[in-house]
FIRO-512549 format. One record per residue: residue number from 1; residue in three letters; z, x, y of N, C-alpha, C in turn. Coordinates in Angstrom, 3 decimals, always signed. Atoms other than C-alpha are relative to their C-alpha. Example, Ala and Ser with C-alpha at 12.3 -4.5 7.8 and 13.67 -1.06 7.14 Angstrom:
2
+-----+------+----------+----------+----------+----------+----------+----------+----------+----------+----------+
| pos | code |     n.zz |     n.xx |     n.yy |    ca.zz |    ca.xx |    ca.yy |     c.zz |     c.xx |     c.yy |
+-----+------+----------+----------+----------+----------+----------+----------+----------+----------+----------+
|   1 |  Ala |   +0.000 |   +0.890 |   -1.190 |   +7.800 |  +12.300 |   -4.500 |   +0.000 |   +0.900 |   +1.200 |
|   2 |  Ser |   -0.060 |   -0.820 |   -1.190 |   +7.140 |  +13.670 |   -1.060 |   +0.730 |   -0.770 |   +1.090 |
+-----+------+----------+----------+----------+----------+----------+----------+----------+----------+----------+
% end
This chain:
152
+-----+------+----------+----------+----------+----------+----------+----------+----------+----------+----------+
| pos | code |     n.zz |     n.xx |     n.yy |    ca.zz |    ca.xx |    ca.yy |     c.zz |     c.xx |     c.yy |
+-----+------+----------+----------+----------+----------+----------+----------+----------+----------+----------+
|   1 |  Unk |   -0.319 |   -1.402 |   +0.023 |   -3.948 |  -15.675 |  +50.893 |   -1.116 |   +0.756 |   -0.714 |
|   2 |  Unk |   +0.997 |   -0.430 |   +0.359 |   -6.644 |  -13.326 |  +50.395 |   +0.578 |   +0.564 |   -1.456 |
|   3 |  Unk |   -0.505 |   -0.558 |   +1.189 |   -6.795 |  -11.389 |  +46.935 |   +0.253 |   +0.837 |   -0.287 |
|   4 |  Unk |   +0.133 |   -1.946 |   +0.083 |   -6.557 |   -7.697 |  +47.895 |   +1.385 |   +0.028 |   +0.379 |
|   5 |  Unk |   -1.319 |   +0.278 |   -0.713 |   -3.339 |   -8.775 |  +49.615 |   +0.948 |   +0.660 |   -1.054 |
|   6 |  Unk |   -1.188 |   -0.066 |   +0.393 |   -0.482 |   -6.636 |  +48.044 |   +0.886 |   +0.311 |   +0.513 |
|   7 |  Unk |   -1.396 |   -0.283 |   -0.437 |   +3.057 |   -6.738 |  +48.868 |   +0.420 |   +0.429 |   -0.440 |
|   8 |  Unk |   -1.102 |   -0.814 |   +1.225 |   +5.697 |   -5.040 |  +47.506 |   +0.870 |   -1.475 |   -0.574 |
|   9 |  Unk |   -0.915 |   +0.795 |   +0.240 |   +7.642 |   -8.543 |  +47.464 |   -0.317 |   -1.281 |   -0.803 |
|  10 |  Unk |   +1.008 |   +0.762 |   +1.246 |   +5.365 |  -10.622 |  +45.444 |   -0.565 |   +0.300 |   -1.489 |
|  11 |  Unk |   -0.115 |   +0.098 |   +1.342 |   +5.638 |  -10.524 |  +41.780 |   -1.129 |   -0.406 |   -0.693 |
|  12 |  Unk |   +1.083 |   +0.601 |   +1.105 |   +2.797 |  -11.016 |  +38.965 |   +0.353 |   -1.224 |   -0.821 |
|  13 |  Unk |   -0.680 |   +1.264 |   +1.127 |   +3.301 |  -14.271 |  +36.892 |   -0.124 |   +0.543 |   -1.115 |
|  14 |  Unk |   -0.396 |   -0.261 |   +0.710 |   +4.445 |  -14.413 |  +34.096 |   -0.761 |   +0.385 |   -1.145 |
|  15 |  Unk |   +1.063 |   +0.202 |   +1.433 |   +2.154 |  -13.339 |  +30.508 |   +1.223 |   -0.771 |   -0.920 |
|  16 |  Unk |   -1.456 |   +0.518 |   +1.351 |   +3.386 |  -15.339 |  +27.436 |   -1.234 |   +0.984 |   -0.923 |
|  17 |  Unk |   +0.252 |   -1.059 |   +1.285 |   +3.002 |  -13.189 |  +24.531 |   -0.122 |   -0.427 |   -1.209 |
|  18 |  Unk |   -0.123 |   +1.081 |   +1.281 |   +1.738 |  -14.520 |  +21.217 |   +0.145 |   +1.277 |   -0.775 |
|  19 |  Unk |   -0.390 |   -0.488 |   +0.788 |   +2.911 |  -13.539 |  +18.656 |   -0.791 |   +0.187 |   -1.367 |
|  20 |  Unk |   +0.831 |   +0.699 |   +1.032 |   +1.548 |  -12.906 |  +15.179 |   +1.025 |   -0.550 |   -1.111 |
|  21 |  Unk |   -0.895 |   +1.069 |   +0.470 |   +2.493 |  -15.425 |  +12.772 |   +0.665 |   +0.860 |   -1.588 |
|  22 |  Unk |   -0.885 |   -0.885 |   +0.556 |   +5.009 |  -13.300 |  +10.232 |   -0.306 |   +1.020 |   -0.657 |
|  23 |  Unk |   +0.199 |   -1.657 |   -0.383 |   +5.528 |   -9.823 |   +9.497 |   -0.622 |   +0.418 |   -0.697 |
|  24 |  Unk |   +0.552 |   -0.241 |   +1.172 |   +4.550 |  -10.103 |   +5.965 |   -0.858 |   -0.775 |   -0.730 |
|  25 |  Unk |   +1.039 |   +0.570 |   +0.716 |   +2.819 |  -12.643 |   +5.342 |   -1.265 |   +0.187 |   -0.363 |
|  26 |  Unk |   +1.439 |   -0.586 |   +0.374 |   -0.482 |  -12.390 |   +3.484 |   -1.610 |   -0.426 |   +0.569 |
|  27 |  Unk |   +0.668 |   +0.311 |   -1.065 |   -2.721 |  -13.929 |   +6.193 |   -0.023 |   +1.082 |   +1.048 |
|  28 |  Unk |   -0.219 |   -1.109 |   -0.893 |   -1.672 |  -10.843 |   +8.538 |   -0.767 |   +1.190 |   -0.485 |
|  29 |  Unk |   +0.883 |   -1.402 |   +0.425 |   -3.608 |   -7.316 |   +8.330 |   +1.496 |   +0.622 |   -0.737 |
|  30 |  Unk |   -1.068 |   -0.699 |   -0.042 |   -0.111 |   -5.761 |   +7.673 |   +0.277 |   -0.562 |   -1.322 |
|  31 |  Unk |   -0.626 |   +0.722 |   +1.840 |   +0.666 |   -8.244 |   +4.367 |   -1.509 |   +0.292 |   -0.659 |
|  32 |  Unk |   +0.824 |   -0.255 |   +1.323 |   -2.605 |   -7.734 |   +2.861 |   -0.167 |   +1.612 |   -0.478 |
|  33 |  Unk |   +0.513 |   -1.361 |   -0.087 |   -3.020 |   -4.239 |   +3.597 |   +1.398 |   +1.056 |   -1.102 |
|  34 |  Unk |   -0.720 |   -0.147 |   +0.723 |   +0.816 |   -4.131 |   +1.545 |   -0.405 |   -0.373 |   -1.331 |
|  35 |  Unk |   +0.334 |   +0.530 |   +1.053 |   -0.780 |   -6.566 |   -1.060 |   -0.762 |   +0.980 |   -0.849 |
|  36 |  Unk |   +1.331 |   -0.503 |   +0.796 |   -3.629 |   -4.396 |   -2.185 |   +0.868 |   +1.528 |   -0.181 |
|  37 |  Unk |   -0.551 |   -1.230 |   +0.724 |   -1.333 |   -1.087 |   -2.348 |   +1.173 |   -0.547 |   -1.412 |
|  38 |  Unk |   -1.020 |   +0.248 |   +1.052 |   +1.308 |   -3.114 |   -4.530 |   -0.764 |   -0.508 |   -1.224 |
|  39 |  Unk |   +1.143 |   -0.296 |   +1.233 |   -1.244 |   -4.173 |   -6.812 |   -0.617 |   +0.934 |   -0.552 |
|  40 |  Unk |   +0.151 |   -1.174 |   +0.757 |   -2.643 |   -1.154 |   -6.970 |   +0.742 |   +0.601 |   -0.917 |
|  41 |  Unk |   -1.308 |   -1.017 |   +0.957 |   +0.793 |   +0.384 |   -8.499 |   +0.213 |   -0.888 |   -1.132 |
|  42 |  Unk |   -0.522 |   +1.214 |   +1.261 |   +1.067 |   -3.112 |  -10.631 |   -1.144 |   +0.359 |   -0.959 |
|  43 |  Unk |   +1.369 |   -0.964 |   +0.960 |   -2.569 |   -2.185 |  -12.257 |   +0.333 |   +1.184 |   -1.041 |
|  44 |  Unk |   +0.147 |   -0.866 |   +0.658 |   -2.132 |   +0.785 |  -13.229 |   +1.874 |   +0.676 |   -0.672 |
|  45 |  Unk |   -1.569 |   +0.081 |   +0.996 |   +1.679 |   +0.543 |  -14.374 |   -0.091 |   -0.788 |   -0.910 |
|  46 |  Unk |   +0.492 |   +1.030 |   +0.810 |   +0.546 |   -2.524 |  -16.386 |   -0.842 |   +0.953 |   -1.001 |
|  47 |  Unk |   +1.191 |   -0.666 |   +1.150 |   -2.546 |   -0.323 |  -18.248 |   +0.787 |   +1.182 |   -0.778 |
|  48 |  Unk |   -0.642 |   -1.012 |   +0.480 |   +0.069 |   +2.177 |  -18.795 |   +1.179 |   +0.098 |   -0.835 |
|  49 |  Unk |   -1.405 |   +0.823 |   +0.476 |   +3.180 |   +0.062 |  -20.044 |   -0.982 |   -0.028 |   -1.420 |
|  50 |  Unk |   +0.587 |   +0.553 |   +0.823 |   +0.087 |   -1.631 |  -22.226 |   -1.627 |   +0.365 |   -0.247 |
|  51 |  Unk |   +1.293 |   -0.822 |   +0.007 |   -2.452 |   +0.879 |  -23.414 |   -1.226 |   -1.098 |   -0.632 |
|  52 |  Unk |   +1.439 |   +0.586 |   +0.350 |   -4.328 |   -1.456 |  -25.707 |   +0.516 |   -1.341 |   -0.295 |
|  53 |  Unk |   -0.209 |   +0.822 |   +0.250 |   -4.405 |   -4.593 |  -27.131 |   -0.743 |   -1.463 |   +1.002 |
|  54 |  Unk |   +0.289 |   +1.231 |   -0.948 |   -4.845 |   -8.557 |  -25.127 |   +0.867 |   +0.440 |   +1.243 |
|  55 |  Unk |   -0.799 |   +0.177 |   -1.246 |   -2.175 |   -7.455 |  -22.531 |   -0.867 |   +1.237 |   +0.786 |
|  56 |  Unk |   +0.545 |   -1.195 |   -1.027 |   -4.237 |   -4.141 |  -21.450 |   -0.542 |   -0.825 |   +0.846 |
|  57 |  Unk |   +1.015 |   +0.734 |   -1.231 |   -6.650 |   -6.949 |  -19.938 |   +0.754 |   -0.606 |   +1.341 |
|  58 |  Unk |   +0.176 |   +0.514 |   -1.304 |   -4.109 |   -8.067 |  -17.826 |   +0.546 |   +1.323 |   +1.159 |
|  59 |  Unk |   -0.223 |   -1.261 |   -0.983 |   -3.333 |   -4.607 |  -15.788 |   -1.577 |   +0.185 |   +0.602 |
|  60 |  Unk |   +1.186 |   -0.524 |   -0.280 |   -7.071 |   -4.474 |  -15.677 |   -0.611 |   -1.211 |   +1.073 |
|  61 |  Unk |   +0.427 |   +1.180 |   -0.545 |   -7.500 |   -8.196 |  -14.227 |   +1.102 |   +0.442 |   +1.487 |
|  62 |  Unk |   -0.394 |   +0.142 |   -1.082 |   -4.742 |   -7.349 |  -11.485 |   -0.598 |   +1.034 |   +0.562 |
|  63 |  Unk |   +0.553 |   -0.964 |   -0.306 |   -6.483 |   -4.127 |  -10.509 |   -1.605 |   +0.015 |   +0.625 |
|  64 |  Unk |   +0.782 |   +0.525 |   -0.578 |   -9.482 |   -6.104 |  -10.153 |   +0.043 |   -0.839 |   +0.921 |
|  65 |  Unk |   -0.559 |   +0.728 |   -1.043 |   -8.083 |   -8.120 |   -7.996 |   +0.312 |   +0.340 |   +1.231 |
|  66 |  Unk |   -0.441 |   -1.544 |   -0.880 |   -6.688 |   -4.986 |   -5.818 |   -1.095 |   +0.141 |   +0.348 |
|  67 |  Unk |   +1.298 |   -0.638 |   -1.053 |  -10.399 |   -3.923 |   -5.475 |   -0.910 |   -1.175 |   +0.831 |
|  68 |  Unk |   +1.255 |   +1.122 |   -0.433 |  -12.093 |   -7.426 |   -5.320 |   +0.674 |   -0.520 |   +2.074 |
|  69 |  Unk |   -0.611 |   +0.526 |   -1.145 |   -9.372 |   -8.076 |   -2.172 |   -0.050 |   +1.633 |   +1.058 |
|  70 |  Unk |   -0.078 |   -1.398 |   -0.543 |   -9.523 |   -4.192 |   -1.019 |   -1.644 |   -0.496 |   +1.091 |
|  71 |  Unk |   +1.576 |   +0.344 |   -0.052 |  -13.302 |   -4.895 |   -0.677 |   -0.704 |   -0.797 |   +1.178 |
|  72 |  Unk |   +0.405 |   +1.084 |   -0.207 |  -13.580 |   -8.101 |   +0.544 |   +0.344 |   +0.220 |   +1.699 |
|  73 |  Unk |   -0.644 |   +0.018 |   -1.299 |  -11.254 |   -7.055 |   +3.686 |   -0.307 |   +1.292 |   +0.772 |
|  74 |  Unk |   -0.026 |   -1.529 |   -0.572 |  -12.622 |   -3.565 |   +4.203 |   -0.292 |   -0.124 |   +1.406 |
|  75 |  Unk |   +0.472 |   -0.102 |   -1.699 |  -14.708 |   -4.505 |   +7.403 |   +0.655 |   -0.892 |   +1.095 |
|  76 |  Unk |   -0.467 |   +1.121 |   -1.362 |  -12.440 |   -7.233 |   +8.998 |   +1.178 |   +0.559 |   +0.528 |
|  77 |  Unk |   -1.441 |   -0.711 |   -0.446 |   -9.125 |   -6.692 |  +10.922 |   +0.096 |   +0.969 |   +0.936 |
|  78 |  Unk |   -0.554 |   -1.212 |   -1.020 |   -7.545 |   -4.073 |  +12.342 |   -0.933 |   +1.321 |   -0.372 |
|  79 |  Unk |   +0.393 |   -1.318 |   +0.388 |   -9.195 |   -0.240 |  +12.510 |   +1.266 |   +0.359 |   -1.555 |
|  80 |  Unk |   -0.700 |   -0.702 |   +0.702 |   -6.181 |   +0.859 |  +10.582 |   +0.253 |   -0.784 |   -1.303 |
|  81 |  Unk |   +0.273 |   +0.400 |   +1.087 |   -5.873 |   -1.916 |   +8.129 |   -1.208 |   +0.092 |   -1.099 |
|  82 |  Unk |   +1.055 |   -0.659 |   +0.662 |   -9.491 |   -1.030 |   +7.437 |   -0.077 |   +1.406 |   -1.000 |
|  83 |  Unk |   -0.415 |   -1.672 |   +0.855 |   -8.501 |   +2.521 |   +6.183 |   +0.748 |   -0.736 |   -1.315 |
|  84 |  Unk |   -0.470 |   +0.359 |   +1.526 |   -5.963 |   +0.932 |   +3.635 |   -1.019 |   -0.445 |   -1.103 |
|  85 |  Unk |   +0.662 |   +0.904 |   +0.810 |   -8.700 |   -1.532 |   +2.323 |   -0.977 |   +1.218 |   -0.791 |
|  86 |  Unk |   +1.294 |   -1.430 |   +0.381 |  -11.394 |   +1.864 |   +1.996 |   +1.218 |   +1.073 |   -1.299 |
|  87 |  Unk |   -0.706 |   -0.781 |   +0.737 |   -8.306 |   +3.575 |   +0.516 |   +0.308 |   -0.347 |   -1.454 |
|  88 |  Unk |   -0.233 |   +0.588 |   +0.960 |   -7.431 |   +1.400 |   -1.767 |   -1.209 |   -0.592 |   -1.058 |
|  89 |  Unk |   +1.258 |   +0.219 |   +0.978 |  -10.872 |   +0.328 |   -3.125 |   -0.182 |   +1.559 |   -0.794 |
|  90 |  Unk |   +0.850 |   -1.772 |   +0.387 |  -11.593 |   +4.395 |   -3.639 |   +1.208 |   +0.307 |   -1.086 |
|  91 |  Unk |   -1.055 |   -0.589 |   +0.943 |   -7.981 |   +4.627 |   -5.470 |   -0.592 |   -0.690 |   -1.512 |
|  92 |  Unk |   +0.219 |   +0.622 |   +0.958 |   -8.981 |   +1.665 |   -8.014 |   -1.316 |   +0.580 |   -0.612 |
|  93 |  Unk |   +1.187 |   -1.175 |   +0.342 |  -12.518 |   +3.419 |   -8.180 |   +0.105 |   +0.861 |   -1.144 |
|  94 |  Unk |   -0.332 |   -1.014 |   +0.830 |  -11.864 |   +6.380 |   -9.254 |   +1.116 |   -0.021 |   -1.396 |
|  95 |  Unk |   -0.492 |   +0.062 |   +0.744 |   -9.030 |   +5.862 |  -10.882 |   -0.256 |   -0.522 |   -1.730 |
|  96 |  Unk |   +0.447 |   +0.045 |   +1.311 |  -10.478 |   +3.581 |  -13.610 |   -1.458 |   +0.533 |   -0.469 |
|  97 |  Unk |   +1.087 |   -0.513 |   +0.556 |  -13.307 |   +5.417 |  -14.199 |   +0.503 |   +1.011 |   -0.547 |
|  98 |  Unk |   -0.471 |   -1.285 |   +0.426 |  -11.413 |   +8.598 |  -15.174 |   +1.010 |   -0.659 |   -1.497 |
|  99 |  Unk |   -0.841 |   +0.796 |   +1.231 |   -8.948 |   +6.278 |  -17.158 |   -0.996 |   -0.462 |   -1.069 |
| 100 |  Unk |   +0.796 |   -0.303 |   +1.116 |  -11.962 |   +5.291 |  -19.011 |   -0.977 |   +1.045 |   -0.817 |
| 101 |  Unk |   +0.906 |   -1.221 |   +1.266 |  -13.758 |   +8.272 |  -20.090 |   +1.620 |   +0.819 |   -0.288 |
| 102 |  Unk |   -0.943 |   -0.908 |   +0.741 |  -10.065 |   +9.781 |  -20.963 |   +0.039 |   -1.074 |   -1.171 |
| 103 |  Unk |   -0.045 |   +0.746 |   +0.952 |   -9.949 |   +6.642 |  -22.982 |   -0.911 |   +0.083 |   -1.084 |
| 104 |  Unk |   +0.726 |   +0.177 |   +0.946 |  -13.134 |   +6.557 |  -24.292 |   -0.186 |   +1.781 |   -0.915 |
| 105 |  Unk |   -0.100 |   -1.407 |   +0.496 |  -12.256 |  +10.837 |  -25.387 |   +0.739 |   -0.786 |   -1.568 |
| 106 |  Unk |   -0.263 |   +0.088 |   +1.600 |  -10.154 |   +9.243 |  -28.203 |   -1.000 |   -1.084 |   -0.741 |
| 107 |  Unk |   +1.040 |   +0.361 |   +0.879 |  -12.658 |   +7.518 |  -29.781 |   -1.137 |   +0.901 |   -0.764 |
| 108 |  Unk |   +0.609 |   -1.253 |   +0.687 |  -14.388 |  +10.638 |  -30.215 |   +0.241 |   +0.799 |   -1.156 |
| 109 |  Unk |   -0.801 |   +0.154 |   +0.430 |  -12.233 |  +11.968 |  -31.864 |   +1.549 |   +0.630 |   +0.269 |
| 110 |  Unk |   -1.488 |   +0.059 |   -0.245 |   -8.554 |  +11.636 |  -33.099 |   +1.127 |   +0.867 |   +0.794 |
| 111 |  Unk |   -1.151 |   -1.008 |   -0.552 |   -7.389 |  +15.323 |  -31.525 |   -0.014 |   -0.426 |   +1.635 |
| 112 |  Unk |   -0.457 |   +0.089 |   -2.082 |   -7.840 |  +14.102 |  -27.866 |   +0.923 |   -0.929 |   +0.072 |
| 113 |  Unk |   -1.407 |   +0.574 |   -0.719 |   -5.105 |  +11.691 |  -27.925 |   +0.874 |   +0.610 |   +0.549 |
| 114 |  Unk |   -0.635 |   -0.538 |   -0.994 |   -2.742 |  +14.062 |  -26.256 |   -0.698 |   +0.485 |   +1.330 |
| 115 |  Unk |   +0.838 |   -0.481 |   -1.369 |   -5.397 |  +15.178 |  -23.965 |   -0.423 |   -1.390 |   +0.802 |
| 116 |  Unk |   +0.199 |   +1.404 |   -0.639 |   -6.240 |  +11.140 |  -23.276 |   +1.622 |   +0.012 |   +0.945 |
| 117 |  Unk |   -1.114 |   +0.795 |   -0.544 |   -2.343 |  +10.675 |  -22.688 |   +0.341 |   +0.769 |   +1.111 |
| 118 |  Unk |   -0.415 |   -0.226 |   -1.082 |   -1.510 |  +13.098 |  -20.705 |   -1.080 |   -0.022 |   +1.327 |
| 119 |  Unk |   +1.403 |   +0.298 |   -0.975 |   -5.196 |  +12.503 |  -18.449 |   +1.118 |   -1.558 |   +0.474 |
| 120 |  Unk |   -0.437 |   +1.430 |   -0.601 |   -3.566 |   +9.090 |  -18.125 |   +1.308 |   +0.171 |   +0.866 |
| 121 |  Unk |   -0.667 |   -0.126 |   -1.124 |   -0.207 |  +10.384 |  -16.995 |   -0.570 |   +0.339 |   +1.791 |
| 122 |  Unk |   -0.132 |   -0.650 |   -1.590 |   -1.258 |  +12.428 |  -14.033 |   -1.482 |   -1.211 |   +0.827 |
| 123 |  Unk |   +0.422 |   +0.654 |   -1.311 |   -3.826 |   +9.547 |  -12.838 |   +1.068 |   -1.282 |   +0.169 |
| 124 |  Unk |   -1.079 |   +0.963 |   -0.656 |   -0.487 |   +7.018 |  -12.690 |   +0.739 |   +0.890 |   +1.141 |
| 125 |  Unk |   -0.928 |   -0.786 |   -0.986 |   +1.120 |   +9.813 |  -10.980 |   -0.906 |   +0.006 |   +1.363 |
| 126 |  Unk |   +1.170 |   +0.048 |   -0.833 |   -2.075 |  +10.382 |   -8.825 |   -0.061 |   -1.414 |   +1.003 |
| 127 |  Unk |   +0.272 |   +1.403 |   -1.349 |   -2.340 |   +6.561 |   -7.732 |   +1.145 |   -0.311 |   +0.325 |
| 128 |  Unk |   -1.465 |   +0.474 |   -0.681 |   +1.558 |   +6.321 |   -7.512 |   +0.178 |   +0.618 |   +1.175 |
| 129 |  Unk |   -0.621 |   -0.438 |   -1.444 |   +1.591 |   +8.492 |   -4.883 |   -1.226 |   -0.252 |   +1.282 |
| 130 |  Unk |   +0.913 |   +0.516 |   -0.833 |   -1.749 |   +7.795 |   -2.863 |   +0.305 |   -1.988 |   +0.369 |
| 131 |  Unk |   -0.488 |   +1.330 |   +0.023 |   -0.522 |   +4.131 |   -3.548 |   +1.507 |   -0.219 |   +0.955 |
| 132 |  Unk |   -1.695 |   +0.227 |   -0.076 |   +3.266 |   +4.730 |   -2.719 |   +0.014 |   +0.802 |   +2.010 |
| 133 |  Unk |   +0.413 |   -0.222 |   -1.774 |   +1.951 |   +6.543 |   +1.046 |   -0.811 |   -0.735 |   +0.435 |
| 134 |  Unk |   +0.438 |   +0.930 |   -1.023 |   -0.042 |   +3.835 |   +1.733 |   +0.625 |   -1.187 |   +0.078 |
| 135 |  Unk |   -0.590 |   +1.153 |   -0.180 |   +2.122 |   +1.493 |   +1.155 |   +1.209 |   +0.102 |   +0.990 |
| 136 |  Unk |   -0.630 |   +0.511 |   -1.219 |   +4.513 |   +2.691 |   +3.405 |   -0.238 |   +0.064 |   +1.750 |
| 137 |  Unk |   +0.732 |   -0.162 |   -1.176 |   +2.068 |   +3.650 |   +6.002 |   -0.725 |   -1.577 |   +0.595 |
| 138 |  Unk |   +0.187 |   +1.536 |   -0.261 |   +1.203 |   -0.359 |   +5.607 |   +0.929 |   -0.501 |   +0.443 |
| 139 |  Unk |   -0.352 |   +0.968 |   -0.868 |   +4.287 |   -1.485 |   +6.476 |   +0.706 |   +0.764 |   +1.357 |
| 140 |  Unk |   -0.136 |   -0.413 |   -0.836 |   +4.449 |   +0.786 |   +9.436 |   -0.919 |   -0.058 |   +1.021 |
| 141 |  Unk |   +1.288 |   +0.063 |   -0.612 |   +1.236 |   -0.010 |  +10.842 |   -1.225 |   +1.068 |   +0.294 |
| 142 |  Unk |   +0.703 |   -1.351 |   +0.026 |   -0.622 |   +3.433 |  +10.086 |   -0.850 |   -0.016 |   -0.516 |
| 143 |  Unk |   +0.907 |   -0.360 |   +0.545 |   -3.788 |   +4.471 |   +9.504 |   +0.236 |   +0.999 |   -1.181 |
| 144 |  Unk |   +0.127 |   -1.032 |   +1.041 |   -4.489 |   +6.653 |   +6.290 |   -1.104 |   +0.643 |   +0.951 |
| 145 |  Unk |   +0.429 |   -1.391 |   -0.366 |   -5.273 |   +9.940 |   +7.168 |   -1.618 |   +0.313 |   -0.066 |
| 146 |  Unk |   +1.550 |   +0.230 |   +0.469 |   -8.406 |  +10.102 |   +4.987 |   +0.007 |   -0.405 |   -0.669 |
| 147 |  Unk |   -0.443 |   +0.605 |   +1.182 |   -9.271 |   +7.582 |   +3.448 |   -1.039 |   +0.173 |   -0.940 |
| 148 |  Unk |   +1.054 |   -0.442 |   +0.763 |  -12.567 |   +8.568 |   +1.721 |   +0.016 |   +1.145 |   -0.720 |
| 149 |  Unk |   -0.807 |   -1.395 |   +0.774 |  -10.596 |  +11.846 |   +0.524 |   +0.459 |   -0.551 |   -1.944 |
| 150 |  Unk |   -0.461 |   +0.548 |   +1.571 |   -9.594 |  +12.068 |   -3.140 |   +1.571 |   +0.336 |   +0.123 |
| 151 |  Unk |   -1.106 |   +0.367 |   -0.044 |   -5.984 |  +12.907 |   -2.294 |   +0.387 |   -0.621 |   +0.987 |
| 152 |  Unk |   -0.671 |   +0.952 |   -0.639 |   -4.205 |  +11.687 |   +0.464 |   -0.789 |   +0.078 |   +1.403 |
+-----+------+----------+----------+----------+----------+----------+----------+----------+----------+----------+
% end
């Protein structure tokens, strides 16, 4: 039977459809692209629970972790998982760089501690919510908007 041949009564075979291997797991674009926003919020809830001391290091070690995996995955994957990874490196970015020069203000001196603390609130608030829309734009399969933007 030639190959141009169509009938109406002859059917296409069948596709099998693979699947990917689960929804969340962290092998998937979709679980890492969750991983690196939930770290993000663990970071910088951690530095904020535990301003100073041995435990600040570890909000600062999971946060590095957030960018070193943000980073690492920016160019592979999906287009849209790509945006999270760009998003999420630029949140950890910025973020601790601002967290440290508000930090390093009280060392200057003693009157900027209210001006350090509340600098520190509004960048938890800041990455909770750039964090808290990409995380559910991760597990929806969405690109960020912009992700090279400083808000959302």
């Amino acid at each position: 039977m030639p190959a141009d041949n169509v009938t109406p009564f002859r059917r296409p075979p069948k596709r099998v459809q693979q699947r990917q291997q689960g929804g969340m797991g962290f092998k998937t674009h979709r679980g890492k692209a969750v991983l690196v926003h939930a770290l993000t919020l663990a970071a910088f809830t951690l530095n904020f629970i535990f301003p100073t001391g041995i435990e600040s290091l570890l909000g600062t070690f999971v946060g590095l972790g957030a960018a070193f995996l943000a980073y690492s995955n920016r160019y592979d994957g999906m287009p849209w998982a790509a945006t999270h990874h760009e998003h999420v490196f630029r949140t950890v970015l910025i973020g601790y760089s601002l967290w440290t020069v508000a930090s390093a203000l009280t060392y200057v001196n003693g009157i900027f501690v209210p001006v350090a603390i509340y600098t520190h609130l509004a960048i938890i608030v800041w990455a909770g919510i750039r964090s808290g829309v990409g995380l559910v734009l991760a597990m929806m399969r969405r690109p960020i908007w912009h992700p090279k933007g400083w808000l959302l």
